[in-house]
C-alpha distance (Angstrom), angle and dihedral (degrees) to the residues before:
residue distance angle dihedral
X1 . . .
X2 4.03 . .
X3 3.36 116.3 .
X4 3.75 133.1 175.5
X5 3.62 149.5 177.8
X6 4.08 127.5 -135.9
X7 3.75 129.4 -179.4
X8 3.83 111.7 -124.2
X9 3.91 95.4 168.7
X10 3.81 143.3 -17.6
X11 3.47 80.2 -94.9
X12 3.71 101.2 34.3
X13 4.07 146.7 74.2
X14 3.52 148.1 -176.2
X15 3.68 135.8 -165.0
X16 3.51 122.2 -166.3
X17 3.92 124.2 -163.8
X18 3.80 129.6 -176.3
X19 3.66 113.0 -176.4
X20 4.23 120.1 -163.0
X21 3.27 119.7 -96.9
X22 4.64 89.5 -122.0
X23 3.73 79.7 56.2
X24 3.81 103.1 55.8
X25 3.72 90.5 42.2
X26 3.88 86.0 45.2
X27 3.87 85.7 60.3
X28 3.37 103.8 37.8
X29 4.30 89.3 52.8
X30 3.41 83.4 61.9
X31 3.40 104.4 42.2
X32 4.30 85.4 63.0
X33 3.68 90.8 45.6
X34 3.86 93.6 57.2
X35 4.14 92.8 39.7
X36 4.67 81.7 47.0
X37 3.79 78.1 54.4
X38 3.78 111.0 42.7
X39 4.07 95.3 31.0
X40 3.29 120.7 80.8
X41 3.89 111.6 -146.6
X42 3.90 126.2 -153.1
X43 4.39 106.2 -98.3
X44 3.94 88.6 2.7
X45 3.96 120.8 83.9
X46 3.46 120.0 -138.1
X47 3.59 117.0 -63.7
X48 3.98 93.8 10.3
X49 3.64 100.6 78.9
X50 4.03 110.0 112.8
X51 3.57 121.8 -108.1
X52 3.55 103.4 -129.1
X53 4.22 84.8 70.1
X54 4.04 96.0 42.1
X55 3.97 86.9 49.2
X56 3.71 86.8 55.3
X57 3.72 101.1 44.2
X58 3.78 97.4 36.6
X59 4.15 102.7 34.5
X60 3.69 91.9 104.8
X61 3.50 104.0 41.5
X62 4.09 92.4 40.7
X63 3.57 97.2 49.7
X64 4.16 84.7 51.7
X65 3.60 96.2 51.6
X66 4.15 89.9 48.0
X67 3.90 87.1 46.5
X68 3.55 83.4 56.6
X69 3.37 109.2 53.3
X70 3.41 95.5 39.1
X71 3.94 88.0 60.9
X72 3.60 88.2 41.2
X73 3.94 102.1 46.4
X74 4.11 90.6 37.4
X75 3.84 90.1 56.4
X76 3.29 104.6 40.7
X77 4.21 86.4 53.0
X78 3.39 92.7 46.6
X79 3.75 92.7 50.6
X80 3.76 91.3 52.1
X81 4.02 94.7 46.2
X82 3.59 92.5 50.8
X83 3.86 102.8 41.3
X84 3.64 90.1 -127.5
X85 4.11 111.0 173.8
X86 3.82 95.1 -144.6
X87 4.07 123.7 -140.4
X88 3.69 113.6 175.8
X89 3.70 136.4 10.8
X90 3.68 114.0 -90.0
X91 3.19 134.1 -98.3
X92 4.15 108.5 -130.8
X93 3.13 117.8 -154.0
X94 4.24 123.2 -178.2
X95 3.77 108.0 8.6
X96 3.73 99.7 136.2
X97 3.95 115.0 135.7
X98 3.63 112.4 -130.4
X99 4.03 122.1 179.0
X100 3.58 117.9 -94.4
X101 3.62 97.3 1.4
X102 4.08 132.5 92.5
X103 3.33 123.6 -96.0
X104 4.00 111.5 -110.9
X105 3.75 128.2 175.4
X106 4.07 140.3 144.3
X107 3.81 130.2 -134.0
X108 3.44 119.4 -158.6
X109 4.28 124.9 -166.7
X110 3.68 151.5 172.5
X111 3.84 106.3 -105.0
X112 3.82 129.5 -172.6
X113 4.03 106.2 -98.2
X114 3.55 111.7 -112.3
X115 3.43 106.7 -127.8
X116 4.03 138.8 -165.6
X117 3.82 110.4 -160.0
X118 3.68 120.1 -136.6
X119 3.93 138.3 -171.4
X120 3.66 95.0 0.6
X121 3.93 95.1 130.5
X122 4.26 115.6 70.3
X123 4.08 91.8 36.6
X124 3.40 115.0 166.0
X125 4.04 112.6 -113.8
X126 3.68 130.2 169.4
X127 3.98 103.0 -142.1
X128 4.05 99.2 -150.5
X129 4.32 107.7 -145.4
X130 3.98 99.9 -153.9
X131 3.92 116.1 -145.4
X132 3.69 112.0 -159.6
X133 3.87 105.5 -152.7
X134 4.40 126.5 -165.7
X135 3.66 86.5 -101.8
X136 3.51 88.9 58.9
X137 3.45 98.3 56.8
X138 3.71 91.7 39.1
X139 3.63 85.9 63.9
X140 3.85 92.2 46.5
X141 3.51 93.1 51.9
X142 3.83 92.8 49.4
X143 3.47 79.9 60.5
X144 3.74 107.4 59.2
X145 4.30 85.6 34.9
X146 3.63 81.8 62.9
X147 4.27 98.8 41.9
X148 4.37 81.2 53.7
X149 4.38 77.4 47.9
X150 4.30 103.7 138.0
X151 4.02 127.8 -158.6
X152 3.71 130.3 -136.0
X153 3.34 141.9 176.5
X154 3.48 115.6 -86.6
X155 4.05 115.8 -119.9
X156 3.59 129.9 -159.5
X157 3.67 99.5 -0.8
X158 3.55 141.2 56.0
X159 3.78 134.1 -112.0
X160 4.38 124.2 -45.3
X161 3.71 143.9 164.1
X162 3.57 114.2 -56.3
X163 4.06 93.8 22.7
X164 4.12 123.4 125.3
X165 4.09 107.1 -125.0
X166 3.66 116.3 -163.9
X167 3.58 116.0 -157.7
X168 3.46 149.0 147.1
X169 4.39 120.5 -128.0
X170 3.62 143.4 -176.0
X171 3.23 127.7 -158.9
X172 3.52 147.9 -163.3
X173 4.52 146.0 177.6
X174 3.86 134.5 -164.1
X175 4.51 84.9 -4.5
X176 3.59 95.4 -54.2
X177 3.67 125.7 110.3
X178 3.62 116.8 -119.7
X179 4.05 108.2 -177.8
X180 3.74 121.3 -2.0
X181 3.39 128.6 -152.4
X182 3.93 101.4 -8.9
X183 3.96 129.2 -176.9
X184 4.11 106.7 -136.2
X185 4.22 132.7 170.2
X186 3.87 101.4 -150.2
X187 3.48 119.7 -171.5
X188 3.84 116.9 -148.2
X189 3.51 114.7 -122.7
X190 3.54 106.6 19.8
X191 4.00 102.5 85.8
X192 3.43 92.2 -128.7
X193 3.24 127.5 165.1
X194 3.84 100.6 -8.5
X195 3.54 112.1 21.2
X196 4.09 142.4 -89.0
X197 4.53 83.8 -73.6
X198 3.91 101.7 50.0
X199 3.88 74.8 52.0
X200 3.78 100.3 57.8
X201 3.35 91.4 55.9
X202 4.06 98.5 63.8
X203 3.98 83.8 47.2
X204 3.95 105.2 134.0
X205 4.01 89.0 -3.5
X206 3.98 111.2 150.9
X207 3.79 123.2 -159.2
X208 3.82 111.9 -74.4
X209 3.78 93.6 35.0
X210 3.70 117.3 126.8
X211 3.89 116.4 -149.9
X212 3.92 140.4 174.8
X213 3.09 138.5 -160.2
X214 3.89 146.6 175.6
X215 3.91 112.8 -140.3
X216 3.77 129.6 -176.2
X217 4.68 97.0 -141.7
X218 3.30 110.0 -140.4
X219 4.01 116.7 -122.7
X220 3.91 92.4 -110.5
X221 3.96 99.2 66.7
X222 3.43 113.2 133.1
X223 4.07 88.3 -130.5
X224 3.40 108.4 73.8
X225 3.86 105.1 -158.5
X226 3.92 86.3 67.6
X227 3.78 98.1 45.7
X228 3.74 106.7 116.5
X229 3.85 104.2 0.1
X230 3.61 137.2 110.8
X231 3.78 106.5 -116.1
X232 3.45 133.0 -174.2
X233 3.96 116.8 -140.6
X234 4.12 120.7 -148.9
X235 4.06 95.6 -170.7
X236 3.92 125.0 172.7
X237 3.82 113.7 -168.7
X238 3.92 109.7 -131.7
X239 3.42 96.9 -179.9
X240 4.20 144.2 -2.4
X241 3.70 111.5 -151.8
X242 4.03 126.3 178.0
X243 4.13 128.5 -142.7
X244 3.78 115.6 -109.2
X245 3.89 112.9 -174.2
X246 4.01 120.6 -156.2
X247 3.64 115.6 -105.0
X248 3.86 116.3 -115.4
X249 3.63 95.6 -102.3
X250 3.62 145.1 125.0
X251 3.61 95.3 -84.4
X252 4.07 86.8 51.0
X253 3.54 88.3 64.5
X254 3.32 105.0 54.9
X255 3.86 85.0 70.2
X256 4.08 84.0 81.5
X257 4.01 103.9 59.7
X258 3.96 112.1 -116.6
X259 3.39 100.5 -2.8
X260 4.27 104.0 132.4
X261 3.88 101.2 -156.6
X262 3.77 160.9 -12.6
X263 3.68 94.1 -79.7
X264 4.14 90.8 47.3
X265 4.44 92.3 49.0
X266 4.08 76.7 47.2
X267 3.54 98.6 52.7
X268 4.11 93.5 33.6
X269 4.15 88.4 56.3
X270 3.69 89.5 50.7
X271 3.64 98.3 53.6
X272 3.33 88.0 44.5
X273 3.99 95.0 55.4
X274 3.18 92.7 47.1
X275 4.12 96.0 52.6
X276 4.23 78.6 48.3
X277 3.81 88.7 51.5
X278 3.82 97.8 39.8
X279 3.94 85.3 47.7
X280 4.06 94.5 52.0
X281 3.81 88.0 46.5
X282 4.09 87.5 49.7
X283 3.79 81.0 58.7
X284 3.54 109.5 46.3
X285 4.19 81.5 47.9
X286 3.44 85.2 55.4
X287 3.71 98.1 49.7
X288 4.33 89.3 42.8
X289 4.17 78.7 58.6
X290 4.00 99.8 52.3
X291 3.90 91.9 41.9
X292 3.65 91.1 51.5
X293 3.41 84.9 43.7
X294 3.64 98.6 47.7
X295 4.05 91.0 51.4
X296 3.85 95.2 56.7
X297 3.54 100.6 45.6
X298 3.65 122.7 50.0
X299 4.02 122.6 174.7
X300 4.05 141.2 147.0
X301 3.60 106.6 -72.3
X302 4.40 103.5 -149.6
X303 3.58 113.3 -116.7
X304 4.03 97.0 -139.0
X305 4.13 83.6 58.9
X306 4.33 94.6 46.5
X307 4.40 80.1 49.5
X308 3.96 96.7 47.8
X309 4.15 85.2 41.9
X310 3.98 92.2 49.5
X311 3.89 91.7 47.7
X312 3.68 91.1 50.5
X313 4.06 83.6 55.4
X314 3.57 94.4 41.0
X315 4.11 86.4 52.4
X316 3.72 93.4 47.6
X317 3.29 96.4 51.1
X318 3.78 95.2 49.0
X319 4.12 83.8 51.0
X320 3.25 92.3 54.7
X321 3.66 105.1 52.4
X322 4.08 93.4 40.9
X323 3.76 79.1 57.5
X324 3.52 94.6 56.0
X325 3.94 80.6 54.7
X326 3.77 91.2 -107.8
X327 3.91 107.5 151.9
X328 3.80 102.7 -128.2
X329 4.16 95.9 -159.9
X330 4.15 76.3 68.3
X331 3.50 102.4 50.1
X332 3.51 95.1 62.8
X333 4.17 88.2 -152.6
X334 4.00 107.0 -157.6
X335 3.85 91.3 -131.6
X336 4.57 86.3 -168.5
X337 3.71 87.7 59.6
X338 3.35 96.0 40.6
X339 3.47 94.0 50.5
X340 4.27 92.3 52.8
X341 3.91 81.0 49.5
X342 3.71 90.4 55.0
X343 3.89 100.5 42.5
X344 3.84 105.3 86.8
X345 4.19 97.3 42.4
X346 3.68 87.9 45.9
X347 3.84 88.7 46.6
X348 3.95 89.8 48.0
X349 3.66 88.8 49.8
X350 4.07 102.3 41.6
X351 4.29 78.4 53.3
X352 3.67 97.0 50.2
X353 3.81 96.1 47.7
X354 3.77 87.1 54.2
X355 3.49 94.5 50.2
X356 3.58 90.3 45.8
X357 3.96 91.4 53.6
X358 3.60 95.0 40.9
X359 3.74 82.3 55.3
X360 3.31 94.6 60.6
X361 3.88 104.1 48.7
X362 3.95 86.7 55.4
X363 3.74 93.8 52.5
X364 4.16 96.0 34.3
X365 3.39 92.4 -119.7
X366 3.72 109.1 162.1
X367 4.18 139.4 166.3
X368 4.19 111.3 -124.4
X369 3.84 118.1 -151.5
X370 4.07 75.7 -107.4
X371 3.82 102.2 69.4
X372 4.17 90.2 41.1
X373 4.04 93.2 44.6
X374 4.39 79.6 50.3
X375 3.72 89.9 49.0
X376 3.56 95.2 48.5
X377 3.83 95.8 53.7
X378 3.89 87.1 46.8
X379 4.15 87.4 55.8
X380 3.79 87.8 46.6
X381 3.59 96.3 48.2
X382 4.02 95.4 48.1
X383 3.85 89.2 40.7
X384 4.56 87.2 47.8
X385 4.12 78.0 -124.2
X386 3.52 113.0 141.3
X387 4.19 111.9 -128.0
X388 3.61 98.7 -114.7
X389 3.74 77.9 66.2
X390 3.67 106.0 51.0
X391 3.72 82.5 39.2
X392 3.73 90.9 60.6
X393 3.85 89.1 52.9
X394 3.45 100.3 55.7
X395 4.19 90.1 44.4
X396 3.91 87.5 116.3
X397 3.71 124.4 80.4
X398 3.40 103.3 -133.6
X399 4.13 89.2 59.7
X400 3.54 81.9 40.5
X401 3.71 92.4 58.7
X402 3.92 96.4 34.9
X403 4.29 88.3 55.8
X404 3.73 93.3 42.4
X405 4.12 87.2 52.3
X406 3.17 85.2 49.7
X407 3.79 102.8 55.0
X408 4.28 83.2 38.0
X409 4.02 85.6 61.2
X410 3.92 95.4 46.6
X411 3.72 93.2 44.9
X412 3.69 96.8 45.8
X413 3.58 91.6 51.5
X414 3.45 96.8 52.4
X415 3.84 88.8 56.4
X416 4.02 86.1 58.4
X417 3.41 90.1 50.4
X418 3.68 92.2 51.6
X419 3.92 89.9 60.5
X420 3.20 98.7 38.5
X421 4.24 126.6 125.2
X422 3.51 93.9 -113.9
X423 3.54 133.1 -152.2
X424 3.78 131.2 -159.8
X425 3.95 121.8 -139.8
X426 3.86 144.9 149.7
X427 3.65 112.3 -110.0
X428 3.42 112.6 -109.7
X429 4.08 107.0 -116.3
């Protein structure tokens, strides 16, 4: 058997075999001598029919099975011999068994590029140094003052700005009803989900009022059966309810576990926004790393990687809006266009992760069991899992694998960060 190997691409090989003609007939011989021996033939027992009649009745189907093993066994040695990391199935090509002559054929695949990294030490980063200022925890505090925010029914007045109006509405477009009879929390002032003029029509409404209105829905409602349309609103106000906030008090901070006092919640929301600001500035590092990395290496990206990368995408995305209690039989998502969409992020990511990985074989950086048992009891603890747990989820190899990538990633691109030309700055607020 003569195999060999040709470059098609970066991205891209082909193996060509050619097999002797004594060979083939070699294999084919014995392909009729194990079907004389396993099938049983009508009048013969097994093993005794002649084998004139089981080269008759089992040409075809022999001469297939010894076409494909020999594509099987020659590609699978010539994959080993050559070190080749493997994408994609091949494409065969040839491989049809003719009498008396040697069996030839190609097989062509997606292979991982090989790639030599270059000028990924001395990148330029801008290292942000976040200062967390008393307005800034002002505003954080407003925050969580308004997440503790209560409603109650309004007395002695009807409906304003910044008030909670329960109601039920139908509604209805061109003389056909579009949702009857519909429980909705509206809160005034924010435009949501009908616009700033259904609003204006609730204004000073009290519970039991009836009202209607005729409202012109703007294009960028989230609900798409109203974007565009003239609809007419039949609204009656169950209830009118106003915000209280908490004072800043004692009692307020009990909300937060064993925090003592005002002065502790302050200094607890300041470390923590400045952990959030040193973590955003860790990112934008990060992303100053890959472009620079990006621009000074350019290779073939395979296609079969860009596809698996762009279904991960396409999966996230469709996780993330069922999440958000979207029903995804309604959203009638145009999976072609969001594919197209998808194709040059998940291109920019498939080449950074190789980059990243090629990194790390040049420089011997590697993960030990160690580092990813570590990890995993840091995931249990901030999940209140215990390890044996998180252990248990990562007993397959592929999560294995995807987690130890993971950890690779981080760890190499800490090292780049650690020779990087740095630069000093204040965030920018």
């Amino acid at each position: 058997m003569k195999t060999s190997v040709e470059t098609v691409s970066g991205v891209e090989k082909r193996i060509r075999v050619e097999v002797p003609p004594d060979e083939v007939a070699r294999r084919i011989e014995e392909g009729y001598a194990e079907v004389r021996r396993m099938v049983p033939l009508r009048g013969f027992r097994k093993g005794k029919a002649p084998i004139s009649m089981v080269k008759r009745l089992f040409k075809d189907h022999v001469e297939a099975e010894v076409a494909e093993h020999l594509v099987k066994d020659s590609i699978s040695d010539a994959v080993k011999e050559n070190r080749l990391r493997v994408l994609s199935m091949p494409r065969i090509d040839g491989a049809k068994i003719a009498e008396g002559q040697e069996f030839a054929f190609t097989a062509t695949f997606e292979v991982l590029p090989e790639i030599t990294p270059t000028g990924y030490k001395g990148l330029p980063v801008t290292r942000e140094t976040v200062e967390i200022k008393d307005e800034d925890v002002d505003a954080a505090i407003a925050n969580l003052r308004e997440s503790f925010a209560s409603y109650h029914a309004v007395e002695g007045r009807g409906a304003a700005e910044g008030d909670l109006v329960e109601v039920n509405y139908s509604s209805s477009a061109d003389g056909e009803a579009i949702e009857t009879d519909q429980p909705a929390n509206l809160f005034l002032g924010s435009g949501a989900p009908f616009g700033k003029e259904f609003e204006a029509a609730l204004a000073d409404a009290r519970p039991g009022d009836r009202k209607t209105v005729e409202v012109d829905v703007s294009g960028e409602v989230s609900d798409k059966k109203y974007a565009g349309r003239k609809v007419g609103f039949d609204v009656k106000v169950n209830g009118v309810r106003e915000k209280r906030l908490p004072e800043l008090n004692d009692a307020f901070v009990k909300n937060f576990g064993e925090i003592k006092d005002m002065e502790e919640l302050r200094s607890k929301v300041a470390e923590r926004l400045r952990a959030e600001g040193d973590e955003a500035a860790r990112r934008r590092a990060e992303e100053e790393v890959r472009n620079g990395l990006l621009e000074r290496n350019a290779f073939e990206v395979p296609r079969s990687l860009v596809d698996r990368q762009v279904f991960t995408m396409i999966e996230e995305t469709a996780n993330r809006l069922a999440s958000q209690g979207i029903d995804l039989k309604k959203v009638n998502m145009d999976f072609e266009k969001m594919k197209e969409r998808f194709v040059p992020n998940a291109e920019r990511s498939v080449r950074g992760s190789l980059l990243l990985d090629a990194i790390a074989k040049q420089e011997a950086i590697d993960v030990p069991f160690s580092e990813i048992e570590s990890e995993m009891k840091a995931m249990a603890s901030a999940a209140h899992m215990s390890y044996e747990k998180v252990r248990e989820l990562y007993g397959d190899e592929e999560r294995m694998d995807a987690l130890r990538s993971r950890l690779l990633e981080r760890k190499v691109m800490a090292y780049l960060l650690e020779n990087a030309e740095t630069r000093e700055e204040v965030a920018a607020e």
